[in-house]
N, C-alpha and C positions, 0 to 999 in steps of 0.2 A: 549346174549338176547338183550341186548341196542343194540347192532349192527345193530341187525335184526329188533328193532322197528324203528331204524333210518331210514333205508331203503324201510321200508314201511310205508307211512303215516296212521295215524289213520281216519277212517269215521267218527266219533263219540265225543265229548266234553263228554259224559257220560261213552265210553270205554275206554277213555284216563284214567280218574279218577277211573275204575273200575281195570283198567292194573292195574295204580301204587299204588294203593293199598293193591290187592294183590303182589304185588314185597315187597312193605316196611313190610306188614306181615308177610312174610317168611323171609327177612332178622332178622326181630325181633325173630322169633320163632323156626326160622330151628335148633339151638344145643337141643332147647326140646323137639322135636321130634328125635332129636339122641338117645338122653340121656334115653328116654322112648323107646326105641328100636323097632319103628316101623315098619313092616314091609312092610305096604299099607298104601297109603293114596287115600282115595276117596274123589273127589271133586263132589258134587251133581250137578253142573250149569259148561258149559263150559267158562264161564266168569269170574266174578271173584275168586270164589271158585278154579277152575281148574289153576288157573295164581299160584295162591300161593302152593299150591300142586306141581305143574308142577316146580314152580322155588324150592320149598325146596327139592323135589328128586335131583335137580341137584347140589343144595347146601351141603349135606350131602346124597347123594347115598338114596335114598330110593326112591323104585317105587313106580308109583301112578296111577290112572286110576278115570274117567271122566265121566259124564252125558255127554249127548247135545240131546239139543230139539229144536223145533222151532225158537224161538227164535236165541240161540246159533249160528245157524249155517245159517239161510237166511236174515237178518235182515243184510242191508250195505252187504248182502254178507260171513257176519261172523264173528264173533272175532278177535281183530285185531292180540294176538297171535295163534290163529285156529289151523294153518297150522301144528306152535311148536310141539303144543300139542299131537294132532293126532299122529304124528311119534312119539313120545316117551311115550305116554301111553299105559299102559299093558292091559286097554281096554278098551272101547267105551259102554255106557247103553246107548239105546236109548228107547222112549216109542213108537216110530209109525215107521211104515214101511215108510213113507215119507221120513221121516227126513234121515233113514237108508241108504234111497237112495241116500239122500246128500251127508251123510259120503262116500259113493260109490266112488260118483263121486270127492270128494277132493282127493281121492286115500289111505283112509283104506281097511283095507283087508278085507273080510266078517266075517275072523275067528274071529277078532277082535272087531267087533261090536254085543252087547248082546241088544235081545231085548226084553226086561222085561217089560209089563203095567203098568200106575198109576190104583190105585185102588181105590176104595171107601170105608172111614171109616165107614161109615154106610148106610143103604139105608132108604127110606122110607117105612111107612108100605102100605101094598098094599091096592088098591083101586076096586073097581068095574068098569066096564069100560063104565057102561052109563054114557052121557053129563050131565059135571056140572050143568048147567045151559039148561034148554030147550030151551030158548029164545034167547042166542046167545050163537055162536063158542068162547070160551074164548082159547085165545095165547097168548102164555109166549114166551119173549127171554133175555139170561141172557149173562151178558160181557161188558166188558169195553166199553166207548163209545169212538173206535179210527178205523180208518182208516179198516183196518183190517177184523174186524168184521161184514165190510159189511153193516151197519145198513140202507146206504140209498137207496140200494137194499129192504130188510124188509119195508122200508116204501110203497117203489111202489106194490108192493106184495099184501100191506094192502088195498091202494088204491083199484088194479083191484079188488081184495075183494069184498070191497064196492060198488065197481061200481055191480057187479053181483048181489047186492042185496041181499049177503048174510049175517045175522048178526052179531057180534061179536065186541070184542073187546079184544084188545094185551099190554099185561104191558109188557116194558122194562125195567131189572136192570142194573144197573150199573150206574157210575160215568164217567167224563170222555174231554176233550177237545172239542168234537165234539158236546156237549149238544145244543150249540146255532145255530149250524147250522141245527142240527138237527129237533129242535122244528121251525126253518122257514121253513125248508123243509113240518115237518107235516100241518104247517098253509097255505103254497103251496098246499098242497094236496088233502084240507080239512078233514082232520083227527083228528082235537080236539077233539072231541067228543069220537072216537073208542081210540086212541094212548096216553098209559099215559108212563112217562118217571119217574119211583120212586126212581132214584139215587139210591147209593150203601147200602147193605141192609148184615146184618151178615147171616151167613150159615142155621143154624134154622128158622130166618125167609124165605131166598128162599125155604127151604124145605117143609115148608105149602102149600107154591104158586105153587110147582110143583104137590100138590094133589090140588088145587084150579081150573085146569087149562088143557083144554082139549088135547093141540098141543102144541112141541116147534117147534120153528123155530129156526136155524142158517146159517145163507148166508154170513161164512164169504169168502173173496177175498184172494189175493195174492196184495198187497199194493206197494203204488209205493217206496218204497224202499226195496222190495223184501221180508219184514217178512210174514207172514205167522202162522197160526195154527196146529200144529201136530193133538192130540186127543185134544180138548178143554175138562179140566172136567164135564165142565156143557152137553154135553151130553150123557156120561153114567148116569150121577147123574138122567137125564130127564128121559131113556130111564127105570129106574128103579123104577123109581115113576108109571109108566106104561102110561106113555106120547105118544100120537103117533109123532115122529121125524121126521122131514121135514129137513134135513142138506145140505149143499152145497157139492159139489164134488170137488171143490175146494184141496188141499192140504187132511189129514189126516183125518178127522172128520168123512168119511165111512166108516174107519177100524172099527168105535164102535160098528159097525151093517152088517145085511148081505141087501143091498137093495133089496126091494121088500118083504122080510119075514120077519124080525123085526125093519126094517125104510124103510125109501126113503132119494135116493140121486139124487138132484137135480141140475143143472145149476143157480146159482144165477141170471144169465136173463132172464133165462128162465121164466116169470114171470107167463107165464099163467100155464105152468106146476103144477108149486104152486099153485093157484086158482083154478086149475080144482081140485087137490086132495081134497084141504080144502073143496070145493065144494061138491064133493063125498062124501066125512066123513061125513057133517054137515047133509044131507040128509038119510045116510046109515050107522051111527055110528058103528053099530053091525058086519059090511064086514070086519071090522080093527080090532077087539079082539084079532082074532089069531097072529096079528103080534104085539099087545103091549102086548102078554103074551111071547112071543118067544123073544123079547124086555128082560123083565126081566130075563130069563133064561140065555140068551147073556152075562148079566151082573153078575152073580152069575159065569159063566164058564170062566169072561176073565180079572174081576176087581175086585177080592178077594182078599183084603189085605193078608192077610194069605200065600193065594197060589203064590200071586206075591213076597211077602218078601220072604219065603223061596227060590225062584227063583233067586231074588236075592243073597241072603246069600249063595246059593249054587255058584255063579259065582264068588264071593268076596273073597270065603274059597281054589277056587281052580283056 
């Protein structure tokens, strides 16, 4: 394994430290996982979790098998042991068909790659679908504020918005790097007034603001160093609060939904695409019910804790 990190430079100052981490954990731990005679080891993350798994199967013989999501496998390209992994694990969970396709192409086998949903611990309770508010379009979008996410796609969105003259206003959660560029972009825009930015914000509380809140939006991108989103949670969680979803097409985020029946999937540049919907909604609320109740269905049929864990459990056990 040093061989092979040697020969391959690391991308990353963060994957370097998340490697030898897990290496010095399974040095430390592999005879107690002998000694407790195990037979699997799953690593949930193909990063560090997967390093130390990976290296104690090979330290005392025992298989193991592997998450990878977004993350994991487009970000720099991949992990810097990826490649290790993949050949020697007994199999591959993935949550989105995107990502599956990655694993495709590093050259796993299809047998090998399970793909199991994340799910929602709970949902919210359901709502009526006339507008919050009469007086303006209230939008919600929730996620870290990085590259990724798209957010300065979201602001121009907001913008042509406003230019149409239709009214509304969109809270942002999240924390994040890009805050200051962001907030100059909105005062670019002039968007103070509609664009608030409320930082990171715990689970209960998003969960008010998704009954608060007529539309989400997510526009994330493919980032210049290639990461990416699989399913982001935040839009089953949206699409269940009975939110009408506006998501990019981007990478994974349309698996959550069938476009056109219970969301839209969009071109993040496509900007006017976006405004003409919001457009239509804020005008004709009532044409959209069918696809934010078909919305919640979606989500009871495809991100049921329950049904997903047995799902898993049944791939784990056999």
């Amino acid at each position: 394994m040093l061989t092979y990190l040697w020969s391959h430079p690391c991308h990353s100052f963060q994957n370097w430290c998340e490697t030898f981490l897990g290496l010095g954990y399974a040095l430390v731990e592999a005879n107690n996982f002998k000694k407790k005679r195990y037979e699997l080891i799953h690593a949930v993350w193909a990063t560090l979790p997967a390093t130390a798994a990976f290296t104690i199967g090979k330290l005392v013989s025992i298989n193991f098998s592997m998450g990878a999501h977004a993350y994991d496998v487009f970000r720099h390209g991949g992990d810097w042991l990826l490649e290790q992994k993949l050949k020697n694990a007994t199999f591959v969970r993935t949550s989105s068909y995107s990502t599956a396709r990655r694993l495709y192409q590093l050259g796993i086998k299809p047998t090998q790659v399970k793909l199991v949903k994340r799910s929602l611990s709970d949902r919210p309770k359901r709502r009526n679908f006339s507008l919050v508010d009469q007086q303006r379009l209230k939008l919600l979008s929730v996620g870290r504020l990085v590259e990724k996410k798209g957010y300065f796609h979201t602001l121009k969105i907001a913008a042509l918005l406003k230019d149409s003259n239709i009214p509304f206003s969109l809270k942002i959660i999240g924390g994040g790097p890009l805050l200051s560029e962001l907030q100059i972009e909105q005062e670019r825009l002039g968007l103070i007034e509609e664009v608030s930015f409320l930082g990171s914000l715990g689970h209960q509380d998003v969960k008010k603001l998704y009954l608060q809140h007529d539309v989400f939006l997510f526009s994330g991108i493919v980032d210049s160093l290639g990461d990416r989103d699989g399913i982001p949670n935040v839009v089953p969680e949206a699409l269940s609060a009975g939110m009408l979803v506006l998501a990019s097409n981007r990478a994974g985020a349309p698996e959550a939904f069938s476009d056109g029946e219970s969301g839209f999937s969009l071109n993040p540049e496509n900007y006017q695409s976006w405004t003409g919907l919001l457009s239509n909604f804020w005008r004709n609320p009532s044409e959209y019910d069918s696809i934010r109740k078909k919305a919640e269905v979606t989500v009871r049929e495809n991100f049921d804790s329950i049904q997903n864990g047995r799902s898993l459990l049944e791939v784990l056990i056999n």
